[in-house]
GUVEXMAR-563021 format. One record per residue: x, y, z of N, C-alpha, C in turn. Coordinates in steps of 0.1 Angstrom, whole numbers, plus 5000, padded with zeros to 4 digits. Atoms other than C-alpha are relative to their C-alpha. Example, Ala and Ser with C-alpha at 12.3 -4.5 7.8 and 13.67 -1.06 7.14 Angstrom:
500949885000512349555078500950125000
499149895000513749895071499250115008
// end
This chain:
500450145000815243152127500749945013
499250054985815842942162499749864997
500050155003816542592155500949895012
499850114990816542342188500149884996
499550215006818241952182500249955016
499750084986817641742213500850055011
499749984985817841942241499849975010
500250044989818341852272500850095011
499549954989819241982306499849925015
499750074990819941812336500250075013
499349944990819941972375499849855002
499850124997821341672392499549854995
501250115006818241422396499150034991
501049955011816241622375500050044988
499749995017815441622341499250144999
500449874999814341972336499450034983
500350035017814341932293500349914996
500250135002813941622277499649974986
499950075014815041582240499250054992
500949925006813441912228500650034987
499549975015813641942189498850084992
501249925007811442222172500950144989
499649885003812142532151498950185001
500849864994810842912157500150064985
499949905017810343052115499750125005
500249834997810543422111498250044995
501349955004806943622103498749995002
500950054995804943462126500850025017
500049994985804343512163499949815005
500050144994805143162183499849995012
500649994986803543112217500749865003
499250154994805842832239498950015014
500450054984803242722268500049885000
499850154993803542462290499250085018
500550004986802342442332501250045006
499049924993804642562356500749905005
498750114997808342362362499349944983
500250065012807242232323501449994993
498449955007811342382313499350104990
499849925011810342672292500650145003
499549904997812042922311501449954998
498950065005814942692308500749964990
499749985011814942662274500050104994
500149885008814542982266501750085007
499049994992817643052288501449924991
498750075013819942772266499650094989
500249925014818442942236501550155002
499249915000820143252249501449985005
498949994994823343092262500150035012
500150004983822443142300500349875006
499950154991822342822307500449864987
499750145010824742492290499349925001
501250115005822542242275500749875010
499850105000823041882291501049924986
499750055015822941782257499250044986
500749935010821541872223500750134998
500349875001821942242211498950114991
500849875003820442552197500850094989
499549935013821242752164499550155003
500749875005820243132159501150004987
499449965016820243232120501449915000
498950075004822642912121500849995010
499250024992824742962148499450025015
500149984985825142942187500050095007
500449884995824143262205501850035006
499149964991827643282225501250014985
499049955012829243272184499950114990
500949925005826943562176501550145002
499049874994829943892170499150085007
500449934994827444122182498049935002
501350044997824143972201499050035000
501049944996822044232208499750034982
500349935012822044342170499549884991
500650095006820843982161498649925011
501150034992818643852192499550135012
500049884985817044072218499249855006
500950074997815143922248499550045010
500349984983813043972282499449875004
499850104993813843712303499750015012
500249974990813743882333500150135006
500149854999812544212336500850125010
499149954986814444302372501249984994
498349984998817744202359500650164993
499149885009818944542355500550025017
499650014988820744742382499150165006
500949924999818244952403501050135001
499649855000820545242408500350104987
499649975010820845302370498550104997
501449935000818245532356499649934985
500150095016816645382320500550074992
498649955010818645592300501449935000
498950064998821445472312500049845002
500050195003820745092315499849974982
499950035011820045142282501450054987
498950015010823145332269501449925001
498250095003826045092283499249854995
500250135006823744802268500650044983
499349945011824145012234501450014997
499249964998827445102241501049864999
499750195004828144682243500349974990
499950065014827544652207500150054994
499649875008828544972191498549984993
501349915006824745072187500150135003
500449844999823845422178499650045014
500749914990823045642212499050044996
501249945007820245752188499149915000
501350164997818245402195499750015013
501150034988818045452229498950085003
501349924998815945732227498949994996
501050045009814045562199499149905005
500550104994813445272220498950015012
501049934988812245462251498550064996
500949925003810045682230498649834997
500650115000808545312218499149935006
501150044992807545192249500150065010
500749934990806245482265501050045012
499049964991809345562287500350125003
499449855002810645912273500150085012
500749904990809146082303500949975012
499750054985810445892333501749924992
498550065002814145812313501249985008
499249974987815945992341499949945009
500350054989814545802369501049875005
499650134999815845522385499249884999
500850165000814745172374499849955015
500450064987814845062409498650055005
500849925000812145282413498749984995
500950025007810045142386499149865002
501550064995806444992390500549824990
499950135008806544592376499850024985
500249965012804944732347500850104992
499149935004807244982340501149914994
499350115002809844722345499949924985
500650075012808544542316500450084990
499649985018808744802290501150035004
498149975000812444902300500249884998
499250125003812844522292499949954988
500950035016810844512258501150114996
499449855008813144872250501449934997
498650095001816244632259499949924991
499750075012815544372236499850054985
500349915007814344602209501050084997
499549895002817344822211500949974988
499150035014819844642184499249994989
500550045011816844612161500249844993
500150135005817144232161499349974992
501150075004815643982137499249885012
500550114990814843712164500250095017
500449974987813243792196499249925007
500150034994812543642228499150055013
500349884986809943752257499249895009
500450084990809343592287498950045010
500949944992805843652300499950144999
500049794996805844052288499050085004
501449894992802344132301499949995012
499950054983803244022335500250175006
500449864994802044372354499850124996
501049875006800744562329498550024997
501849985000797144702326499849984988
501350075011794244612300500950114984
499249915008796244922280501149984993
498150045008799844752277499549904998
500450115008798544432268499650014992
500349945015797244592240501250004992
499249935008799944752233501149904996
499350145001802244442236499849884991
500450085008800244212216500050094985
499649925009800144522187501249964995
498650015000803844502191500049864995
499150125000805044152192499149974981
500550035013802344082156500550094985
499249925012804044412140501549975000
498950064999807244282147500149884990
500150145004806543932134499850054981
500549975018804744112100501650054991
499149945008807944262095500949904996
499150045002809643932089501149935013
499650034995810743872121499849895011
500350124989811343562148499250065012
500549944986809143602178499449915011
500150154993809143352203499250105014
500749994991806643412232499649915012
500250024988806443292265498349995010
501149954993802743322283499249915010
501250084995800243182310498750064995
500849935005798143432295498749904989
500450065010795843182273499150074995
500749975012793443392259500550144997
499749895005795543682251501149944989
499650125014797843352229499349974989
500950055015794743282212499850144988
500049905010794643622196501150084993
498649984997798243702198500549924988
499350125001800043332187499149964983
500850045018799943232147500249825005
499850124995801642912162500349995015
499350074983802442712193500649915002
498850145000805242512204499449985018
500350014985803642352237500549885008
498850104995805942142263499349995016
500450074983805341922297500649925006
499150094995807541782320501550024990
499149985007810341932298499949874984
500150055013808941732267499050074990
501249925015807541872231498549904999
501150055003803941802233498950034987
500949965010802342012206501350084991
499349955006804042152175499150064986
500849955005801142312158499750155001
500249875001799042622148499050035011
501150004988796642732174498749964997
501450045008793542622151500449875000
499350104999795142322151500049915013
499650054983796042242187498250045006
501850054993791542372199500149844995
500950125007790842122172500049835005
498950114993793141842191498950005014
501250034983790141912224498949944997
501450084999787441692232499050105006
501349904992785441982248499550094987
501149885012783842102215498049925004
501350054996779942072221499150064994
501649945002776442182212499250075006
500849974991774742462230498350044995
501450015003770842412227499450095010
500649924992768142652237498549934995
501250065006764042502236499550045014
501149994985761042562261499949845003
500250154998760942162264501149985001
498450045000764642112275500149895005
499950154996763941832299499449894991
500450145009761841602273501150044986
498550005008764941742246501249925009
498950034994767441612270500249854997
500650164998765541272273500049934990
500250055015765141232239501549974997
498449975007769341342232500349905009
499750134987770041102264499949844992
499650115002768740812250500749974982
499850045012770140862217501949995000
498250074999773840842232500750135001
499349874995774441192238500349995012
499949934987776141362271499350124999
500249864997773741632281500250055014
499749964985774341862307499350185005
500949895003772342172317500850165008
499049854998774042552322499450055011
501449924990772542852348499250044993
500849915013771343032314498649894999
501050075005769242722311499549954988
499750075016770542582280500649905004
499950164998771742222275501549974989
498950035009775142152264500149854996
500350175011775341832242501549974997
498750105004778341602235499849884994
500350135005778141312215498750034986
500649975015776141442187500350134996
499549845009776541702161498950095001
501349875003773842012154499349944993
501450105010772441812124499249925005
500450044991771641582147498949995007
500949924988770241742176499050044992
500849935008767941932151498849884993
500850075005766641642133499249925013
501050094989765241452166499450145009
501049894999764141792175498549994992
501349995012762041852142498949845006
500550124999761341482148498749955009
500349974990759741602180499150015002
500549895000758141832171500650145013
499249894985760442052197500650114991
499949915000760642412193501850025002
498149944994765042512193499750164997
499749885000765342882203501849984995
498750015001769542802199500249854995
499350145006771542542179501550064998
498949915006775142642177501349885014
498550054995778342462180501350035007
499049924996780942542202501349924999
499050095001784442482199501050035017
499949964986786742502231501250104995
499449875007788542802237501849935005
498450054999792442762241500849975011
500250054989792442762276499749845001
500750205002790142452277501149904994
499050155007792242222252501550075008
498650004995795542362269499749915012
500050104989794242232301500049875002
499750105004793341912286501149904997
498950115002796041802268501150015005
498550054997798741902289499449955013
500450074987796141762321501249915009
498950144998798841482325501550005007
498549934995802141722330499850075009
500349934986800741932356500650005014
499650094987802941882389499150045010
500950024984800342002415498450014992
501249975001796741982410499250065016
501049964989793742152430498749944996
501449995006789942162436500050115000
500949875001787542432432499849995015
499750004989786242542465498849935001
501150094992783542352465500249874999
499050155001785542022461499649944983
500450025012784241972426501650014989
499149975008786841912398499950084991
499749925004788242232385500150014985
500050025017787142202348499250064997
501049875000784142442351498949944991
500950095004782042152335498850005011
501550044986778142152354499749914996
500450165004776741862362499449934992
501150075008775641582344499050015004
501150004995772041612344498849904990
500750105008771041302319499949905004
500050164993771840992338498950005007
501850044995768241012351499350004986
501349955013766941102313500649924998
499350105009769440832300498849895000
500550054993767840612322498049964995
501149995005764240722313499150004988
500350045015764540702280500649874995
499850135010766040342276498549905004
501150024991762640272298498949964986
// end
């Protein structure tokens, strides 16, 4: 259990976290996103005692990580996959971590075998690919057999294969009862990942929900319609107070009304629907949304269009022609 009370952090002029209060329960995977500069590498950093709070603190299983007798055997974490020292080989970065907290020598081999290391133990880390890197950092936090775990971005340079295996991991970890706090820009590998989400902007708690929870919180849920009469459907949904707007597929996404809806001034029509089907937005989408606001740099697309992947309205001529 990780229990945050009004955290704050302060570099100089900058507020970096800003009166974060949440908790991380065991037996469930917890995804922390935010936009980039948001503080969540910094809070995950106080969490572990790297870095003094401003103000506020942080509990594990009750206590302050730096009053923990032996750390590794209650938190693990990857924070930062490089911090090791490259002349070590991963056997050995991993037995004077063991060796720290009077763990068995018999975990590190358990740990290597785990994530896929065994083979390349002797080598030098300095040596190892980003993705390699990675699992010698999942083997590190993994090696005391913690209950509460920590990972900062762990698919960051692994292929379609370790992301598998990672997300496998962090859910059978969680089933077993354990904390698992997640880190990600990854958003659609959170939505299948993440039971919950703790999501933060500008170093403030914005969302404290389950991921079904937090879509449902987007305005981009919609209607996607299919008919051989799309433009007099459009005309018709137009003037009835809908947003339509038309795809490449050549379907007609709807806002402002429901399927029942749409369907009844169909029938009403006499208009033919090949498709009726509600969409909700994917986790991407509503992350974009609601944290739109905390973002410190925005862009365009390259065609100067705002970066929302929304095509054009194409009703304000049918609105038009239907209040006619």
């Amino acid at each position: 259990m990780i229990e945050v009370r009004g955290l704050s952090k302060r570099y100089g002029d900058t507020l970096a976290v800003d009166q974060l209060s949440f908790d991380v329960a065991p037996g469930q995977v917890t995804g922390f996103l935010g936009p980039n500069g948001s503080g969540k590498s910094t809070t995950m950093r106080m969490i572990m005692g790297l870095d003094a709070p401003s103000s506020g603190g942080v509990d594990i299983n009750g206590r302050p990580f730096r009053q923990l007798p032996w750390p590794l055997r209650e938190v693990g974490a990857l924070l930062e996959a490089k911090a090791i020292h490259p002349g070590r080989s991963a056997y050995n970065h991993l037995r004077a971590l063991a060796e720290s907290n009077a763990i068995p020598l018999s975990r590190v081999d358990e740990v290597l075998g785990v994530v896929g290391l065994e083979k390349v133990a002797k080598k030098r880390a300095g040596k190892f690919s980003l993705g390699m890197g990675q699992r010698l950092g999942i083997a590190a936090a993994l090696l005391g057999d913690p209950d509460v775990l920590l990972f900062d971005e762990p698919v960051n340079g692994l292929d379609p294969e370790g992301i598998r295996w990672v997300r496998t991991l962090l859910r059978s970890l969680a089933s077993e009862g354990r904390t698992v706090l997640v880190s990600s820009h990854l958003m659609s590998e959170m939505a299948i990942t993440a039971d919950h989400l703790l999501v933060i902007g500008r170093g403030r708690l914005i969302a404290d929900t389950s991921v079904a929870e937090f879509i449902a919180q987007s305005s981009q849920r919609f209607v996607r319609v299919r008919s051989p009469r799309t433009e007099e459907l459009a005309t018709l949904l137009a003037a009835r107070g809908a947003s339509v707007s038309g795809a490449e597929d050549a379907s007609l996404t709807v806002t402002g009304l429901e399927a029942a809806a749409i369907g009844d001034i169909a029938a009403g029509a006499g208009i033919a629907l090949h498709e009726l089907s509600p969409q909700a937005a994917s986790l991407e989408e509503a992350f974009m949304e609601i944290t739109h606001d905390s973002v410190e740099f925005h862009g365009e697309s390259a065609t100067g269009a705002p970066p929302d992947g929304h095509p054009p309205a194409m009703a304000t001529a049918a609105a038009d022609e239907g209040a006619r």
